[in-house]
C-alpha positions as CSV (number, residue, x, y, z in Angstrom):
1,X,0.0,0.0,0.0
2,X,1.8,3.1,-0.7
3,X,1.9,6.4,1.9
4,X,-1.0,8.0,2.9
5,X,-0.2,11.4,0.0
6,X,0.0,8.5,-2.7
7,X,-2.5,7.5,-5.1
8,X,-2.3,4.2,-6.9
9,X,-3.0,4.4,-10.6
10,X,-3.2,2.7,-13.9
11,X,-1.9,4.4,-16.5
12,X,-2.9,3.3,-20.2
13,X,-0.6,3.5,-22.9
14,X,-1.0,4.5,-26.4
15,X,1.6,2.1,-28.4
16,X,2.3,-0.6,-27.0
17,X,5.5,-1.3,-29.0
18,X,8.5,-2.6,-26.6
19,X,10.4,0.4,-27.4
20,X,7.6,2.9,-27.4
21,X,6.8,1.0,-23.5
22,X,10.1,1.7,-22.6
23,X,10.1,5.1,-23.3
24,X,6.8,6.7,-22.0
25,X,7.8,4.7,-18.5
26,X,10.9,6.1,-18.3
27,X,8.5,9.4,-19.1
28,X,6.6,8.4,-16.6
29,X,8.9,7.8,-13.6
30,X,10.6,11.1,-14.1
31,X,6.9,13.1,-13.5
32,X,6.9,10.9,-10.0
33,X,5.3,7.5,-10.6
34,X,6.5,5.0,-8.9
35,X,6.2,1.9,-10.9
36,X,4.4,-1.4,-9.5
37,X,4.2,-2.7,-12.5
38,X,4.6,-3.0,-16.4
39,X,2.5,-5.0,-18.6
40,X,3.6,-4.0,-22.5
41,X,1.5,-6.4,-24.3
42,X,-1.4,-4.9,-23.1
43,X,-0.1,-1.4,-22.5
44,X,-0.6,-0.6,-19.3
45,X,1.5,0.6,-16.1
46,X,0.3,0.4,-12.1
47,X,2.3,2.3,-9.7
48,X,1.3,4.8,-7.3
49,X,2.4,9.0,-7.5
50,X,2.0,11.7,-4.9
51,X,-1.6,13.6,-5.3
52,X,-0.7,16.5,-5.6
53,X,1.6,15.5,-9.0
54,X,-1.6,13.0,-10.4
55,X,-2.1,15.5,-13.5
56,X,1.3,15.6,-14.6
57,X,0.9,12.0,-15.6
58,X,-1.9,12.7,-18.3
59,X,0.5,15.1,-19.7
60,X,3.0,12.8,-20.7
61,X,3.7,11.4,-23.8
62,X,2.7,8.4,-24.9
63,X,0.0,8.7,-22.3
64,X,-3.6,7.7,-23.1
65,X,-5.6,7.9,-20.1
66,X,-4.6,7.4,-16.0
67,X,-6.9,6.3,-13.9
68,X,-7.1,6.1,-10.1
69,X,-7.6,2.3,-9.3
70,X,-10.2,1.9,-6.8
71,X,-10.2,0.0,-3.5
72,X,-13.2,-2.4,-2.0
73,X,-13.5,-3.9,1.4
74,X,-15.3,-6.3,2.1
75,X,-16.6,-6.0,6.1
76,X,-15.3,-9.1,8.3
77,X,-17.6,-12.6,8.1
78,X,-18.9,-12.0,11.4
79,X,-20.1,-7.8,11.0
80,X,-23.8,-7.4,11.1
81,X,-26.1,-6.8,8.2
């Protein structure tokens, strides 16, 4: 889980070309993600970045979309109805 100022996001790519990847995560990393993971063949990147820098990423190139990634909980078995 990152620190309580982080948001965890997905970013979507818009090539998904190995080289194009590479690139736009190295972009990506130096406007403050931190990187959780890469998945090239479907062009996306998780990570998490600091609020207050979440729409830097949008301007990045190479950049489709970025989404915040939403968190559920469940309450415990035993928690009333």
């Amino acid at each position: 889980m990152p620190p309580e100022d982080q948001i965890e996001v997905t970013v979507l790519l818009a090539d998904t070309a190995e080289a194009a990847v590479a690139k736009v995560v190295k972009r990506l990393k130096a406007a403050g993600l931190r990187v959780a993971s890469v998945e090239a063949a479907i062009g996306t990147v998780s990570g998490s970045i600091a609020a207050s820098r979440l729409a830097q990423l949008g301007d990045v190139a190479g950049v489709e979309t970025v989404e915040e990634q939403r968190r559920y909980q469940l309450p415990p078995k035993d928690s009333p109805q």
